[in-house]
N, C-alpha and C positions, 0 to 999 in steps of 0.2 A: 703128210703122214698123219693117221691118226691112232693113238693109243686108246686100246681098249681099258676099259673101267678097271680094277684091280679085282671086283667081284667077280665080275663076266671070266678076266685072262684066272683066276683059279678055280673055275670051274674045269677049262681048259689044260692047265699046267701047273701047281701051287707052285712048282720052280721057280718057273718064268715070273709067277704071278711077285715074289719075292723080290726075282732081281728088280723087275721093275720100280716095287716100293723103293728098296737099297739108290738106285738111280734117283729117285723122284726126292726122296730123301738128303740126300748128300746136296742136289740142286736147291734146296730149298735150305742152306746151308744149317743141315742136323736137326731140324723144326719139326718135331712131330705134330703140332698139333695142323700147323699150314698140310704137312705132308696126308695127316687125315682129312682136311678140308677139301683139298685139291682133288683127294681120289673119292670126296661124300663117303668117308667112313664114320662109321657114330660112332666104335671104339676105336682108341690107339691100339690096343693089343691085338686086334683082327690083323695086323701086319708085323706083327712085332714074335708073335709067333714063328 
């Protein structure tokens, strides 16, 4: 299975794009900054929104 980038999946859906973060989030036990690393975001807030 592969998951699409967070950029790519909200171009597509910002829902979907969300839960995904909220998922990726929580597995990375609450870590924002791993959780930005993991999807190559330069800001936290690009998902925080």
């Amino acid at each position: 299975m592969s998951i699409r980038p967070y950029n790519e999946l909200r171009k597509i859906s910002s829902e979907k794009a969300r839960e995904l973060i909220r998922k990726i989030f929580e597995a990375n036990n609450r870590n924002i900054s791993k959780t930005a690393k993991t999807q190559e975001l330069h800001h936290h807030y690009n998902f925080l929104q």
